[in-house]
gemmi code that builds the backbone of each chain (N, CA, C; Angstrom):
import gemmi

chains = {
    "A": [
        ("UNK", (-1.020, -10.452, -24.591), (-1.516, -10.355, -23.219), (-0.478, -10.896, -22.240)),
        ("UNK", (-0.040, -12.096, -22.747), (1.586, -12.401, -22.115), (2.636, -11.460, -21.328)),
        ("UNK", (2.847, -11.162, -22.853), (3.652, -10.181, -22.689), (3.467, -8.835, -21.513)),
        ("UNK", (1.975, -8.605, -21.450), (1.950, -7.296, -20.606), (1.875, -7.498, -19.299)),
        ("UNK", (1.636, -9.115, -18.875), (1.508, -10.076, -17.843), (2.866, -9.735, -17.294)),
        ("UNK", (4.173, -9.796, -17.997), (5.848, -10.326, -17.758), (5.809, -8.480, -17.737)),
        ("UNK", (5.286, -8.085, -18.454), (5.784, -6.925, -17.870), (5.197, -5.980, -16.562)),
        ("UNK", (4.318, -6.326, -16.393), (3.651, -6.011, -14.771), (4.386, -6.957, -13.890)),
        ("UNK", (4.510, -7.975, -14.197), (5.443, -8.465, -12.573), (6.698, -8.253, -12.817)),
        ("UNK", (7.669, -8.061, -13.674), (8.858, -7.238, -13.463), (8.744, -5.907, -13.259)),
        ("UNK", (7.540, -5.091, -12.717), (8.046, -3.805, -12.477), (6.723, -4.230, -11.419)),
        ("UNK", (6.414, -5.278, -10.887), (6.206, -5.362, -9.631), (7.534, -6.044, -8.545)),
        ("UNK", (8.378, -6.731, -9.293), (9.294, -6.984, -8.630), (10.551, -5.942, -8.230)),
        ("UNK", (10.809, -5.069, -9.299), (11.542, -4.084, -9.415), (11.299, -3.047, -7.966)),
        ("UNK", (9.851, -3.026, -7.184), (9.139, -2.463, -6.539), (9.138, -3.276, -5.062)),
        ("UNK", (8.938, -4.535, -5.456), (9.283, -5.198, -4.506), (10.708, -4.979, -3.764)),
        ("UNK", (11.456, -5.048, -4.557), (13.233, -5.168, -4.069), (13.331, -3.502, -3.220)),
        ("UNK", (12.767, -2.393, -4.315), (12.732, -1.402, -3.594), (12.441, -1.199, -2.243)),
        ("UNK", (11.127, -1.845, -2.092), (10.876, -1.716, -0.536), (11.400, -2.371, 0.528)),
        ("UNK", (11.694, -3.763, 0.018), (12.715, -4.693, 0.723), (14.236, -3.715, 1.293)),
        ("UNK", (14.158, -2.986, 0.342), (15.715, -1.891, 0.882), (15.251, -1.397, 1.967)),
        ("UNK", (14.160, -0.315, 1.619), (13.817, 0.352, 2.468), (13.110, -0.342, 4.446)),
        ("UNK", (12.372, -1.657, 3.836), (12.717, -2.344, 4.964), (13.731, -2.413, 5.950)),
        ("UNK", (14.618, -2.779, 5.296), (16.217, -3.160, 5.825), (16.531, -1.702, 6.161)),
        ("UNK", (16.716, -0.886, 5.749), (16.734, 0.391, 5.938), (16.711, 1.765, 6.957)),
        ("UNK", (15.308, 1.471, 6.307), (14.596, 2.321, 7.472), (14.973, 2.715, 9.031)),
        ("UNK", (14.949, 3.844, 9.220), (15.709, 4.590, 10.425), (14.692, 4.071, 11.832)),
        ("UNK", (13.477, 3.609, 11.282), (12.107, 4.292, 12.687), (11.425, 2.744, 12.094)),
        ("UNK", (10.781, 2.507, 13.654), (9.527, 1.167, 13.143), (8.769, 2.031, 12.350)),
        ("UNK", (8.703, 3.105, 12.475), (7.137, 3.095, 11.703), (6.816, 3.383, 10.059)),
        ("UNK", (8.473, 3.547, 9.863), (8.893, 3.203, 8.486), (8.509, 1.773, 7.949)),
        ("UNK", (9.086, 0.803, 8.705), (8.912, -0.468, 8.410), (7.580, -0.948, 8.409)),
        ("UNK", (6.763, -0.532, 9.141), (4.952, -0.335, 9.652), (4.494, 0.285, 7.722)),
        ("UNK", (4.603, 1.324, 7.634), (3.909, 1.755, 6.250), (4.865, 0.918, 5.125)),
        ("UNK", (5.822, 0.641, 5.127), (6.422, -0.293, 4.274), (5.643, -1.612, 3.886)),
        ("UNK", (5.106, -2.285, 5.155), (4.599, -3.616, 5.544), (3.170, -3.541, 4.919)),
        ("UNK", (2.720, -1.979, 4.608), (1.460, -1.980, 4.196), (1.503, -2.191, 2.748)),
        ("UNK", (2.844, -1.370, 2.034), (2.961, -1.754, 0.317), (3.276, -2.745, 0.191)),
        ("UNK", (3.885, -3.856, 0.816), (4.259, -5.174, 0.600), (2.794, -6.243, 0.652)),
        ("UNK", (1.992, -5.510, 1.640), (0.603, -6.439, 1.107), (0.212, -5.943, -0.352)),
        ("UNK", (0.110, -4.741, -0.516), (-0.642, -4.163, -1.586), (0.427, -4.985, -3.007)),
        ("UNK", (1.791, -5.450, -2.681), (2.655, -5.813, -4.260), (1.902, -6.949, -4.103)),
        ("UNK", (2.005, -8.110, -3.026), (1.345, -9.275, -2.815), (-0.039, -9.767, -3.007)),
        ("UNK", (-0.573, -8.628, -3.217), (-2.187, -9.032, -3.863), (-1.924, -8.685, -5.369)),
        ("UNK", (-1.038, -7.870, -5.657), (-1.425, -7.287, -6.998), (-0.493, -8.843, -7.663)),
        ("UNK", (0.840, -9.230, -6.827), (1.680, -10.646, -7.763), (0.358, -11.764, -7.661)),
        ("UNK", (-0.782, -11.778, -6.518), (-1.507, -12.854, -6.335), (-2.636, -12.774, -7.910)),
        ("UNK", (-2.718, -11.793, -8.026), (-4.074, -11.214, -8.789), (-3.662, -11.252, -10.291)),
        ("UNK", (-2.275, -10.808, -10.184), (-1.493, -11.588, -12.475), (-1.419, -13.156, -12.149)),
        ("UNK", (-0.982, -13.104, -11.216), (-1.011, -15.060, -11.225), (-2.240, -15.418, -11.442)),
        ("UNK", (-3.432, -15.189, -11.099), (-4.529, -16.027, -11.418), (-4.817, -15.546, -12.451)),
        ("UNK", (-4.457, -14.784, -13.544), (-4.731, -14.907, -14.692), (-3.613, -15.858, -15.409)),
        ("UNK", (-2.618, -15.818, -15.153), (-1.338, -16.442, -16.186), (-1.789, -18.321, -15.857)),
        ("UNK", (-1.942, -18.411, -14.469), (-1.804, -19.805, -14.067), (-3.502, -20.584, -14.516)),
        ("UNK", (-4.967, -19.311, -14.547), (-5.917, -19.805, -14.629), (-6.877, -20.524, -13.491)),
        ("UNK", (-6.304, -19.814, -12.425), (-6.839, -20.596, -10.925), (-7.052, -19.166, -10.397)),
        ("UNK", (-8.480, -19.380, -10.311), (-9.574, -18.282, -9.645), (-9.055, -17.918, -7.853)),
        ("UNK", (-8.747, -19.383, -7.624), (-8.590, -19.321, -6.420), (-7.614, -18.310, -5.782)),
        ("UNK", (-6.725, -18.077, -6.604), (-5.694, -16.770, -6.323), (-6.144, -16.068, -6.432)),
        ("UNK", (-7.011, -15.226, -6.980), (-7.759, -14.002, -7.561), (-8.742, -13.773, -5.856)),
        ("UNK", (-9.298, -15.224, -5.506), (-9.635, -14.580, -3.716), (-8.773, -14.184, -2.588)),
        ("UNK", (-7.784, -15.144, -2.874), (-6.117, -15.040, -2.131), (-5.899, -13.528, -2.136)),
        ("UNK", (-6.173, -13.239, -3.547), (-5.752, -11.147, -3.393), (-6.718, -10.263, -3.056)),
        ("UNK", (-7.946, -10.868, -3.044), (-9.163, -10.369, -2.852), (-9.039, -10.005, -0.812)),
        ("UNK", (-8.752, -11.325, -0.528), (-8.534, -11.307, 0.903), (-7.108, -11.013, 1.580)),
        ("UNK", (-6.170, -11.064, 0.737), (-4.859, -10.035, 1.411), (-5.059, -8.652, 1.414)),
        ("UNK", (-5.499, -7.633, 0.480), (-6.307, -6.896, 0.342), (-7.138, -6.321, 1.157)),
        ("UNK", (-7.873, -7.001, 2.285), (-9.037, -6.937, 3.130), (-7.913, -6.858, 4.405)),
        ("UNK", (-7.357, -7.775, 4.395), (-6.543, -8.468, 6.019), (-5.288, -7.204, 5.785)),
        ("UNK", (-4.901, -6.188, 5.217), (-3.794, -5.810, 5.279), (-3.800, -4.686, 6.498)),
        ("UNK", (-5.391, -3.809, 6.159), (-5.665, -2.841, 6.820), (-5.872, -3.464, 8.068)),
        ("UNK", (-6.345, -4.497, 8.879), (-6.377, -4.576, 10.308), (-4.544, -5.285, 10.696)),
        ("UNK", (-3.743, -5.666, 9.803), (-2.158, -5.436, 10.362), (-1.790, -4.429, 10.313)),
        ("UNK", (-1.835, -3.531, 9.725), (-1.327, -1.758, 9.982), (-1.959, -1.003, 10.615)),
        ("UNK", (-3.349, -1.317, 11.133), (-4.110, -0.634, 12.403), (-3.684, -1.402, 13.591)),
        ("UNK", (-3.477, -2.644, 13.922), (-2.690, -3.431, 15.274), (-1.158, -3.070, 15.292)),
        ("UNK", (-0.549, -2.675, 14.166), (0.850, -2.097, 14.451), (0.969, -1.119, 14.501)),
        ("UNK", (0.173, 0.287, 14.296), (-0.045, 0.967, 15.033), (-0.658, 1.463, 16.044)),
        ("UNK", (-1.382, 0.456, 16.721), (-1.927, 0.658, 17.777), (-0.732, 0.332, 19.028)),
        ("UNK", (0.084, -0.919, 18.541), (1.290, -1.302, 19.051), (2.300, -0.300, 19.172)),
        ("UNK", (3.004, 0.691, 17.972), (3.566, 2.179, 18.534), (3.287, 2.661, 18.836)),
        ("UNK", (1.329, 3.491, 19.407), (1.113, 4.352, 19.987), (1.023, 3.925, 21.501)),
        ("UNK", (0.939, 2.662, 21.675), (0.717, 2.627, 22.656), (2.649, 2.336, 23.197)),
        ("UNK", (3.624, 2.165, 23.206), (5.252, 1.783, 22.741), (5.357, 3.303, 24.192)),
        ("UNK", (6.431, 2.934, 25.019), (7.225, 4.467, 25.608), (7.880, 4.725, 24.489)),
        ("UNK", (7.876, 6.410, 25.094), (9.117, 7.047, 24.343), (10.416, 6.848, 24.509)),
        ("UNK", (11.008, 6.420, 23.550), (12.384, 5.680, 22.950), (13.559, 6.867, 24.034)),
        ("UNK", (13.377, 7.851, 23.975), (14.355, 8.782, 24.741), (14.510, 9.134, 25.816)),
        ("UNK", (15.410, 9.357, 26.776), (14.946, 9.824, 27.649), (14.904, 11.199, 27.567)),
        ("UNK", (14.136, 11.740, 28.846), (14.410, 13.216, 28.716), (13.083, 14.010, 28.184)),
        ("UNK", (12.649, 13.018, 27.275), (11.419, 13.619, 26.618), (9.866, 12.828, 27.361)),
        ("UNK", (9.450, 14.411, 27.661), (7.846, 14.002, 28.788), (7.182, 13.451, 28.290)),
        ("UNK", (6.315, 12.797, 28.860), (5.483, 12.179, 28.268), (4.308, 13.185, 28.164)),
        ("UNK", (3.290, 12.488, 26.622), (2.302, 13.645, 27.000), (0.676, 13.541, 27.857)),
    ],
    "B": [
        ("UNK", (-18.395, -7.943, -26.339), (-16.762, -7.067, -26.948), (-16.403, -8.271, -27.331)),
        ("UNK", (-15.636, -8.410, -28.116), (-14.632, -9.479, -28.392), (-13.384, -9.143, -27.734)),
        ("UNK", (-12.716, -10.275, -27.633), (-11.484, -10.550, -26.936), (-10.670, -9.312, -26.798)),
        ("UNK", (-10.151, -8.911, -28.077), (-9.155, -7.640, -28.033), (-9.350, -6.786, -27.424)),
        ("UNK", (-10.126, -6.188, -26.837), (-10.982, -4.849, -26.038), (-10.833, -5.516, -24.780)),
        ("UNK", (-10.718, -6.887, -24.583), (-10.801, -7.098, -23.287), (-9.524, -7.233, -22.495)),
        ("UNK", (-8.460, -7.979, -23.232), (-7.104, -7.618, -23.244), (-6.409, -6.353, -23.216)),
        ("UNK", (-7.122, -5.258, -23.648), (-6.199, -4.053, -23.986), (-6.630, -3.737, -22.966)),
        ("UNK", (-8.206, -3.569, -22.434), (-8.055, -3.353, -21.048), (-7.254, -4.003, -19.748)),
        ("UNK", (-7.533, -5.027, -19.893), (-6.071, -6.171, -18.640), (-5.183, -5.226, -19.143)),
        ("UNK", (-4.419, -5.252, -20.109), (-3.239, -4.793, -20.395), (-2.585, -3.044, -19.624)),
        ("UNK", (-4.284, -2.219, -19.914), (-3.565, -1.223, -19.553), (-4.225, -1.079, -18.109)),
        ("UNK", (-5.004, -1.871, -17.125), (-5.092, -2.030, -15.734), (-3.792, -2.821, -15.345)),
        ("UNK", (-3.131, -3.684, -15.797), (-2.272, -4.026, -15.305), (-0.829, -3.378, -15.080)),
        ("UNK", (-0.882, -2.836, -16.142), (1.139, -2.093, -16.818), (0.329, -0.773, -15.417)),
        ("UNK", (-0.653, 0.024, -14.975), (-1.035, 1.350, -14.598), (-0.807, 0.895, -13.235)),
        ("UNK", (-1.181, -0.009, -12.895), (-1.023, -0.625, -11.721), (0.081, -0.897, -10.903)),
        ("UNK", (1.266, -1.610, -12.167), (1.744, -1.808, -11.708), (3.059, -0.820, -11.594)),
        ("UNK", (2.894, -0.328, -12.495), (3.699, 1.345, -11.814), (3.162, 2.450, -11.066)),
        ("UNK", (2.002, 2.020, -10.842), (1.708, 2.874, -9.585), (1.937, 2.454, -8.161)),
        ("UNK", (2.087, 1.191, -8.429), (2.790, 0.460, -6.970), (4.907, 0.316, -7.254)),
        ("UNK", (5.243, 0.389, -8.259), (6.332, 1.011, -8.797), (6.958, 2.550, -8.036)),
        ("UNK", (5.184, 3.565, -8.302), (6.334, 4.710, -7.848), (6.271, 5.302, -6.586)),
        ("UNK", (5.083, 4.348, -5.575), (4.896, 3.679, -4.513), (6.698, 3.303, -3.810)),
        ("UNK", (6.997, 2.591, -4.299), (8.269, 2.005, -3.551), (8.999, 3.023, -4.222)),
        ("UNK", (9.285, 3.685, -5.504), (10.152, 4.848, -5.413), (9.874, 5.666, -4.570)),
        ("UNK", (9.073, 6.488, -3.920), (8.609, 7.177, -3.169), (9.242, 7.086, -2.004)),
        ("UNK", (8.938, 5.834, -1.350), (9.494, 5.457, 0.123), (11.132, 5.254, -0.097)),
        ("UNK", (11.472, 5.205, -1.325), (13.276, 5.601, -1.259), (13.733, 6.456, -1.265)),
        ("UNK", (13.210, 7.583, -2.121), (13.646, 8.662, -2.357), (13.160, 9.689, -1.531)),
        ("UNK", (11.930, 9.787, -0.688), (11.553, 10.849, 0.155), (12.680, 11.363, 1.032)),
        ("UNK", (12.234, 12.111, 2.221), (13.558, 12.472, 3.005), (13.249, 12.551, 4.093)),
        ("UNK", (11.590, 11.658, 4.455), (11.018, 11.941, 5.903), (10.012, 10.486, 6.165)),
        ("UNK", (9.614, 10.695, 7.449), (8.687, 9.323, 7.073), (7.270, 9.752, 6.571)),
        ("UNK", (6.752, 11.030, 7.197), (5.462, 11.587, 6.573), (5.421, 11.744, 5.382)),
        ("UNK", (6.383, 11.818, 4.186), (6.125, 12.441, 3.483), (5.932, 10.944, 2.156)),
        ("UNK", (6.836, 9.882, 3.286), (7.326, 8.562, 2.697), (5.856, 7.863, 3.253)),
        ("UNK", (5.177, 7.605, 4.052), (3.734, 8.026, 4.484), (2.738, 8.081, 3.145)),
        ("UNK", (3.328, 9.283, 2.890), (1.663, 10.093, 1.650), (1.787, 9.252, 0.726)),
        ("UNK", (3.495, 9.016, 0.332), (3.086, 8.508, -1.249), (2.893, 6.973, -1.171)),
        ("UNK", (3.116, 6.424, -0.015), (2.983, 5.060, 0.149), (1.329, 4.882, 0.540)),
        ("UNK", (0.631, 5.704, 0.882), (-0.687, 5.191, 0.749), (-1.341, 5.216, -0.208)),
        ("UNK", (-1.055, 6.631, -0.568), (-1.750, 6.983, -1.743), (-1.521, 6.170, -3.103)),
        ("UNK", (-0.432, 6.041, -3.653), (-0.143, 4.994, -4.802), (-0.290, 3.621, -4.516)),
        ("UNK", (-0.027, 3.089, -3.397), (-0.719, 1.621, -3.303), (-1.930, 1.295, -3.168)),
        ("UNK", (-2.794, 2.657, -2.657), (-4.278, 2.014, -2.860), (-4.600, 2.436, -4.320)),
        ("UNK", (-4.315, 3.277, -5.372), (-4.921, 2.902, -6.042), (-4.107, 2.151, -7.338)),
        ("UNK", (-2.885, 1.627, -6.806), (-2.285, 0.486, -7.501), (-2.962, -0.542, -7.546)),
        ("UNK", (-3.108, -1.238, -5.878), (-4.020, -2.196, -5.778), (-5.367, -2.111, -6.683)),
        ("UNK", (-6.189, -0.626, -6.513), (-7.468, -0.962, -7.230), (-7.368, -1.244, -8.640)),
        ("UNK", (-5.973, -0.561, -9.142), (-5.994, -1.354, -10.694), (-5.779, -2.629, -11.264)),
        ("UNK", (-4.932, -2.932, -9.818), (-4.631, -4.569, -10.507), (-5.488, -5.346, -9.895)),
        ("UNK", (-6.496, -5.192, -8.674), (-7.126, -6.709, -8.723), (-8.621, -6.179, -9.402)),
        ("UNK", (-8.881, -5.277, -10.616), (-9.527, -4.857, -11.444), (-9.579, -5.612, -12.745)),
        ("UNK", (-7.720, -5.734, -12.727), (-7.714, -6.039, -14.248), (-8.042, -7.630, -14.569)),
        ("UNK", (-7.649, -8.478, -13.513), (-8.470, -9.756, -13.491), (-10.287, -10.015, -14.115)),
        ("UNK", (-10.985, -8.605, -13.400), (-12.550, -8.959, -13.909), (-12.450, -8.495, -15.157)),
        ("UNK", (-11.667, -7.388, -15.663), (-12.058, -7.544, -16.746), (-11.177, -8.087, -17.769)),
        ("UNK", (-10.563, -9.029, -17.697), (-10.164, -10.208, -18.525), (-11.013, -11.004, -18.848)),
        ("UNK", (-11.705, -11.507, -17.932), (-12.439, -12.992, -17.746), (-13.748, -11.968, -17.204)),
        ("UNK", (-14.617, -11.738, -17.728), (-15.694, -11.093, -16.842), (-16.374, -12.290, -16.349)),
        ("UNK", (-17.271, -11.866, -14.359), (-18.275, -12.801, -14.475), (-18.346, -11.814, -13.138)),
        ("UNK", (-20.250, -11.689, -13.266), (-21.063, -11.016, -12.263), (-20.224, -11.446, -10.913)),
        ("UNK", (-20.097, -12.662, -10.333), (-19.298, -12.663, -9.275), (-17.998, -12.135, -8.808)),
        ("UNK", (-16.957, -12.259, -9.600), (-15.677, -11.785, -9.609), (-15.994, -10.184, -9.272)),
        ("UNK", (-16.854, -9.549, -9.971), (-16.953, -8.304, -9.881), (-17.691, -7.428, -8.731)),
        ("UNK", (-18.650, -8.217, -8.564), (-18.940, -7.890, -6.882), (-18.256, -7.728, -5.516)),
        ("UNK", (-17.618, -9.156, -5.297), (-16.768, -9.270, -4.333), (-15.480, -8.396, -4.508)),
        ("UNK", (-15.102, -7.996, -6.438), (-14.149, -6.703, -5.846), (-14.498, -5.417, -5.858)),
        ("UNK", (-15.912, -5.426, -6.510), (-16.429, -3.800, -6.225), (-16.748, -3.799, -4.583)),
        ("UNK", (-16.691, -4.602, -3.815), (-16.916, -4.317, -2.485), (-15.470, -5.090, -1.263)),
        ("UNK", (-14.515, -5.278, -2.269), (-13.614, -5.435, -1.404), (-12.752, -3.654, -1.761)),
        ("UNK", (-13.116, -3.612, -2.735), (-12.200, -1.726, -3.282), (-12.997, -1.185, -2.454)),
        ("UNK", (-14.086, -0.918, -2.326), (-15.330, 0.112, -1.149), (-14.613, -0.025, 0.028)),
        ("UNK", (-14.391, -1.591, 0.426), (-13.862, -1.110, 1.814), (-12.066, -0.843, 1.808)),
        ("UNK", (-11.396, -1.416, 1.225), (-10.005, -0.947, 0.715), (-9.570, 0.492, 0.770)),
        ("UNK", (-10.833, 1.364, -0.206), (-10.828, 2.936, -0.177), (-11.304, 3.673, 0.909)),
        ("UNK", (-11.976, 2.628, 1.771), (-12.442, 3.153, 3.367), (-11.576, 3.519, 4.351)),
        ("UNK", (-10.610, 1.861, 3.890), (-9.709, 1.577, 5.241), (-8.349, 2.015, 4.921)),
        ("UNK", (-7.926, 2.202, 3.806), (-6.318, 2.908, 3.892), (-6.278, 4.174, 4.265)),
        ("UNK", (-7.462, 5.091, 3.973), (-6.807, 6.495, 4.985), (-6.938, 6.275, 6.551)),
        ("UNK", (-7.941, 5.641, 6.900), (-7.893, 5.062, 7.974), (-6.691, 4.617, 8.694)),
        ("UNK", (-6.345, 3.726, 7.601), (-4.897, 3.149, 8.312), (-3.725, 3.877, 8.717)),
        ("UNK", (-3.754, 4.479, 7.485), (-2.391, 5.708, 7.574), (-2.301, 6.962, 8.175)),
        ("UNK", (-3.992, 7.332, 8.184), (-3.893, 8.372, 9.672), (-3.054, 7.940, 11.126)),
        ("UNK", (-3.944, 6.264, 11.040), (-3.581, 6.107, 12.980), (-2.223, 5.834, 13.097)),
        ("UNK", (-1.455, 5.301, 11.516), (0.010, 5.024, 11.498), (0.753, 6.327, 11.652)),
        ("UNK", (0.524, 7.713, 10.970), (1.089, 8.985, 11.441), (0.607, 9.754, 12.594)),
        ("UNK", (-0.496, 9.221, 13.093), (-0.701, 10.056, 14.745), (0.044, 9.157, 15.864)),
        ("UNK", (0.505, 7.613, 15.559), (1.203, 7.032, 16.446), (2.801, 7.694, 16.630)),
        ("UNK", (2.892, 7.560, 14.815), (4.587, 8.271, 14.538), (4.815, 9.693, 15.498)),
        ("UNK", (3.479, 10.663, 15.309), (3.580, 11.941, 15.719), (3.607, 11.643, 17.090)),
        ("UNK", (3.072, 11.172, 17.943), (3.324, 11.007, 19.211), (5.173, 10.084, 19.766)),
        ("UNK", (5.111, 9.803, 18.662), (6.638, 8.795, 19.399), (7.556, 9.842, 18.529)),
        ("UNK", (7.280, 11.195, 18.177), (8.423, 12.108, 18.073), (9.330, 11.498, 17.000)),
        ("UNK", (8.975, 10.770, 15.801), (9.207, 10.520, 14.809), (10.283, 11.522, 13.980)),
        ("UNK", (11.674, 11.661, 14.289), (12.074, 13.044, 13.327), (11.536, 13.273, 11.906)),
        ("UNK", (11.388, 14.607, 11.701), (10.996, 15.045, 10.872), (12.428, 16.007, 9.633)),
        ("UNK", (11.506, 15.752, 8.330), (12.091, 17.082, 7.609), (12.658, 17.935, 8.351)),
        ("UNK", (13.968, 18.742, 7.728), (14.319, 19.875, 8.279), (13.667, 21.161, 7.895)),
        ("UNK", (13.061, 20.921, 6.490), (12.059, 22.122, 5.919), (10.418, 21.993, 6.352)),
        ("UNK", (10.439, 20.811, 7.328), (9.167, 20.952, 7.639), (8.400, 22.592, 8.151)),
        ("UNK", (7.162, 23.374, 7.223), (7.308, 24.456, 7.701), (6.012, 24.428, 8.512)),
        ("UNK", (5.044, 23.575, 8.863), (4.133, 23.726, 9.493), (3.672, 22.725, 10.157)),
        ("UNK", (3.156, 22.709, 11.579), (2.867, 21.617, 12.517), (1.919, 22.482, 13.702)),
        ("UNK", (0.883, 22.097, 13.010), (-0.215, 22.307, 13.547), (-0.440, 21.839, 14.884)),
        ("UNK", (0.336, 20.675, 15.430), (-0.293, 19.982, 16.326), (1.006, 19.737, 17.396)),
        ("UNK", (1.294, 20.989, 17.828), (2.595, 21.102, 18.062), (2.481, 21.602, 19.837)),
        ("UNK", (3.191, 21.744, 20.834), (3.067, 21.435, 22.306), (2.421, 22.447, 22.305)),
        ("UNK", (2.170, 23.346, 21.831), (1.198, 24.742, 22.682), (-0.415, 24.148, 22.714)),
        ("UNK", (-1.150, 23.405, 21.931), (-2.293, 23.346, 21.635), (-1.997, 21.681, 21.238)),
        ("UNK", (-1.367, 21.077, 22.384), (-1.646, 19.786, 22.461), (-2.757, 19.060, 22.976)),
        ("UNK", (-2.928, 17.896, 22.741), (-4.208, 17.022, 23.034), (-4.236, 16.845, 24.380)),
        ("UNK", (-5.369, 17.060, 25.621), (-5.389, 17.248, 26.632), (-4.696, 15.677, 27.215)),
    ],
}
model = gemmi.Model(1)
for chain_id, residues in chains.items():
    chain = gemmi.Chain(chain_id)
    for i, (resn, *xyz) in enumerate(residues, 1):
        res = gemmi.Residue()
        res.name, res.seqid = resn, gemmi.SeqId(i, " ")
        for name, pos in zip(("N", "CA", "C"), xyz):
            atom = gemmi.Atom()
            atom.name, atom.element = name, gemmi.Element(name[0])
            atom.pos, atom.b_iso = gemmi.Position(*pos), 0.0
            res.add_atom(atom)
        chain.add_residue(res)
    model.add_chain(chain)
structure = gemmi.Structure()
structure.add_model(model)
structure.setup_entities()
């Protein structure tokens, strides 16, 4: 069971680093916006093997409630680009 | 059940999980747009997430654990299309470039939103 423990968080970390690129990356906020949403989703899932490996429940709510809180930060950051001017000029508004 | 059945399940909620949030972040590297980097980033992290904070109850079962996540996944599976709609109708309005093979856009200046 160990073992399948070490192997879910190295190919949650492997996933992690990925998006961390793409963070850094990314051409547009709103790349970084849906990025910010898989980085909650790795962060509940690293919160949720930890409370089995470590034996503290209390993490297991920690992911329960990152989980919950992720969707109202990616609905306020996009409410924050729609409401943003357009970056160009030239282009009307609609 | 005895133990072993309960482990093989952790085992294979966890390893499913966690390459589905795996091909989640492959996705958002390898796409070639943000919509398209968008689909697979919602879609594989919500139901990454539902496998891994799954595989916790059934390690350790207990009526509580399992409630609070059969009704934190209810609203989880509510709120990510939710989310990722209003995140691509913001993108679509701030003229987000797109694919060059994009072949269809429905929502395009002739039959724009008043």
């Amino acid at each position: 069971m160990q073992a399948w423990i070490d192997f879910s968080l190295a190919t949650l970390g492997i996933a992690l680093a990925l998006a961390f690129y793409r963070l850094l990356k990314g051409p547009h906020v709103a790349d970084r916006i849906a990025i910010f949403d898989l980085l909650t989703a790795i962060i509940c899932g690293v919160c949720s093997l930890l409370s089995v490996t470590t034996q503290t429940p209390v993490l297991f709510d920690i992911a329960v409630l990152v989980c919950l809180v992720s969707f109202l930060g990616t609905a306020t950051f996009a409410a924050l680009l729609e409401k943003r001017e357009l970056e160009e000029e030239g282009v009307e508004k609609p | 059940m005895s133990d072993a059945t309960h482990s093989f399940g952790f085992a294979i909620l966890a390893s499913v999980g966690s390459l589905f949030l795996l091909l989640a972040a492959l996705g958002s590297i390898k796409f070639p747009d943000f919509f398209t980097r968008m689909a697979a980033i919602s879609k594989a992290s919500t139901l990454g997430t539902a496998c891994l904070l799954f595989a916790p109850v059934v390690a350790k079962f207990s009526w509580y654990a399992f409630g609070v996540t059969f009704f934190a996944l209810a609203f989880l599976f509510l709120s990510a299309p939710v989310a990722s709609h209003l995140l691509g109708r913001a993108a679509y309005r701030q003229k987000v470039p797109r694919y060059r093979n994009t072949q269809i856009d429905e929502w395009n200046d002739e039959n724009r939103f008043p």
